[in-house]
Structures are given as structure tokens and as C-alpha cells.
N, C-alpha and C positions, 0 to 999 in steps of 0.2 A: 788344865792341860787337855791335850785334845788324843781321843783316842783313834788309832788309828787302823783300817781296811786293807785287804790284802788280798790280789787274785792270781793264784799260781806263783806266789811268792815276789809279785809287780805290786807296789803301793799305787791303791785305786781312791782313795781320800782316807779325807780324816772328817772328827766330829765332836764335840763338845757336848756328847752325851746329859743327860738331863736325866738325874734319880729318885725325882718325885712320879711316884705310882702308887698303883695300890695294890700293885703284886710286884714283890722284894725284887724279880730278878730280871724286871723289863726298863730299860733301857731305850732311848729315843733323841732323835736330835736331826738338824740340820745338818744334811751330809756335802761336802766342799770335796768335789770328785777332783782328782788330779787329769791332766788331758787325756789318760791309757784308760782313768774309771769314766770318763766321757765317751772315750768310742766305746766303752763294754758294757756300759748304761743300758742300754735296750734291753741286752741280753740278760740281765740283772732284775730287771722290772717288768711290770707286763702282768704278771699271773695275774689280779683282777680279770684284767681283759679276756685273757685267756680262756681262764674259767667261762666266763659270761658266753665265750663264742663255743664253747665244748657244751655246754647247757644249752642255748642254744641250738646246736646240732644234735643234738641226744632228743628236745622238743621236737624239733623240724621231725625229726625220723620216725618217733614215736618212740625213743629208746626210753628205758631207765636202768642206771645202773643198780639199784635193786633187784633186777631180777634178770642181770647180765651175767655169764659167767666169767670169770678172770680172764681168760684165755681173749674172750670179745670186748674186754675192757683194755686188754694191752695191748689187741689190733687197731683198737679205735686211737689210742693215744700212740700208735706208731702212724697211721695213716693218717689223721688227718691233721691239717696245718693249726686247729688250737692243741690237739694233745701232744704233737710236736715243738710246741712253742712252752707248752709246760714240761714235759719234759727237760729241755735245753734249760729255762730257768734252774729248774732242780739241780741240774747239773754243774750251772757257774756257779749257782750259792754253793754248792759242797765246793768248791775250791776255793770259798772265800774264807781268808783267816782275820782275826779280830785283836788288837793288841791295845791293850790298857797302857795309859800316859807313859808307865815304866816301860813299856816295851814286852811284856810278861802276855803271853798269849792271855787269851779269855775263851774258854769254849761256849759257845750257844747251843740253847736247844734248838730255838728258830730265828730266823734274819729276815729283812723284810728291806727292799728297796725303794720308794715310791717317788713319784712325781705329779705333782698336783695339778697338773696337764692329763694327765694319763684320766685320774679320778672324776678329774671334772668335766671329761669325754663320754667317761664310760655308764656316768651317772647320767649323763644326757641321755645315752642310748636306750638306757633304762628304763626311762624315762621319769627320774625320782627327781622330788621338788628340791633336794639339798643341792643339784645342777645350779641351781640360779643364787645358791649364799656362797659356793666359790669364784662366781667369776668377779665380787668384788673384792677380789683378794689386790692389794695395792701395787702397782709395777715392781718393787722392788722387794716384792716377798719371796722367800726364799723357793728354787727349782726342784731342789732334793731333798728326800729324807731319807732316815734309816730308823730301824728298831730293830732291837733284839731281844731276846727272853734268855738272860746267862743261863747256863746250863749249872743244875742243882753243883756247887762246892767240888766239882771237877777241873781246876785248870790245869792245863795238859792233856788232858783224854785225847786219844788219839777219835777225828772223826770217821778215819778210814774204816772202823768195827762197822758204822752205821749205812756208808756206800755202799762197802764192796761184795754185797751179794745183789746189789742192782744192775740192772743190763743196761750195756751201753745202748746209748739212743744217737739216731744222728738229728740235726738240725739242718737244714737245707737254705741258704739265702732267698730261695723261693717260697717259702712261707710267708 
């Protein structure tokens, strides 16, 4: 049976999760987005990229956050359009809820949405050799994935403890 994804309380897919790992509490599968987890898909996915263009611009500047202070590390991730875009991610994962076959929430430590488009982009830009073993990936291999890492023997925990001392951020369609 298929477990199933939730964004603001809208069923965004479901997934036939896979239990073989080699740490007890991660969780992985082919994600089957419903049409609402299709338009929110973007906004769901990305961090890879994200990252890479925030490193990138921290390179380009001469930054490092090593030897940033907080204060220049939360302006950088409000002004520019990758710290913006991680931002916004952070933000739709915290309103995603996870629900086992039963329908019994599941809490996560961390959720992970990806797209094998996304990786096999960004590994190009990379420019790392693994670019050239995804593109023989066969037309009908699967668009999405998901993973999770269940959160240690907590179902229920409320995730709101974990948000709500974060500042809101906005996201701009101009990013």
C-alpha cells in the first residue's frame, strides 16, 4: 500500500516507499504526484540546484560562510535569488505531512523531493562524469522521487516546535 504526501493539508502524491537501507529510518521511492503536487513540484525540489548557485555566488564574491557573520549569511539568503529559492523550499517541506498506508501520520526528520532532470542538469553544470550514466536512463523511467529519514519513534510530534522560531521569507516568481 502506498504511502501518502500532503501540502497544507491538499494530497500532493503518494509512494510505495522501499525499506531496504542501511539506516532503519530512511525511506525512498518513486513519487506519483497528484495534478496540485505537479504545479507545487518546483517549489518542492530544487535545493541541489540552489545550493550549487548560492556556492557559486559566495565563489564568484569571494565569500565564505566561515567566516560570515549570521547577520551577512541571512541577508545573503534574503537577497539573492538562490538563497531565496532555498529558503521557499524549506518552507513548502515544513508544510508537507506524510501519512503511512493506515493513514497514521509519520513524522520525518528530513524529506527530500527530486527529479532526475533536475540532477542530470546540474551534474552537467558541474561538470562531473556521472552527467553522462543518467542520460541513459530509458524513456519510461520514472520523473519523481521522494525520500525520507522517519523521525526517531515520534509519530505525532507536532513539526510546528521545529518552524516556528524561523522567519518568514518571501519567494518572488521573479527568481
Amino acid at each position: 500500500m502506498a504511502h501518502t504526501f500532503w501540502h497544507s493539508g491538499i494530497l500532493i502524491g503518494e509512494s510505495d516507499l522501499e525499506e531496504a537501507s542501511d539506516n532503519p529510518g530512511q525511506r525512498g521511492g518513486v513519487f506519483r504526484p497528484t495534478a496540485y503536487g505537479l504545479e507545487i513540484f518546483p517549489r518542492l525540489t530544487g535545493m541541489l540546484s540552489a545550493g550549487y548557485a548560492l556556492k557559486t555566488h559566495l565563489e564568484a564574491n569571494g565569500l565564505s560562510p566561515d567566516e560570515m557573520e549570521r547577520g551577512e549569511i541571512d541577508e545573503l539568503l534574503d537577497t539573492t535569488p538562490a538563497g531565496q529559492k532555498i529558503i521557499d523550499i524549506g518552507r513548502m517541506l515544513s508544510e508537507v505531512e506524510m501519512r503511512a498506508p493506515d493513514g497514521s501520520r509519520l513524522d520525518f526528520a528530513s524529506i527530500a523531493f527530486s527529479d532526475p532532470s533536475e540532477l542530470r542538469r546540474i551534474l552537467r553544470e558541474m561538470k562531473l562524469g556521472a552527467a553522462d550514466d543518467l542520460t541513459d536512463l530509458p524513456a519510461d523511467a520514472p520523473s519523481y522521487f521522494v525520500s525520507a529519514t522517519l523521525a526517531d519513534g515520534a509519530p505525532g510530534r507536532s513539526r510546528e516546535a521545529h518552524t516556528s522560531n524561523h522567519r518568514r521569507r518571501h519567494w518572488s516568481e521573479d527568481n
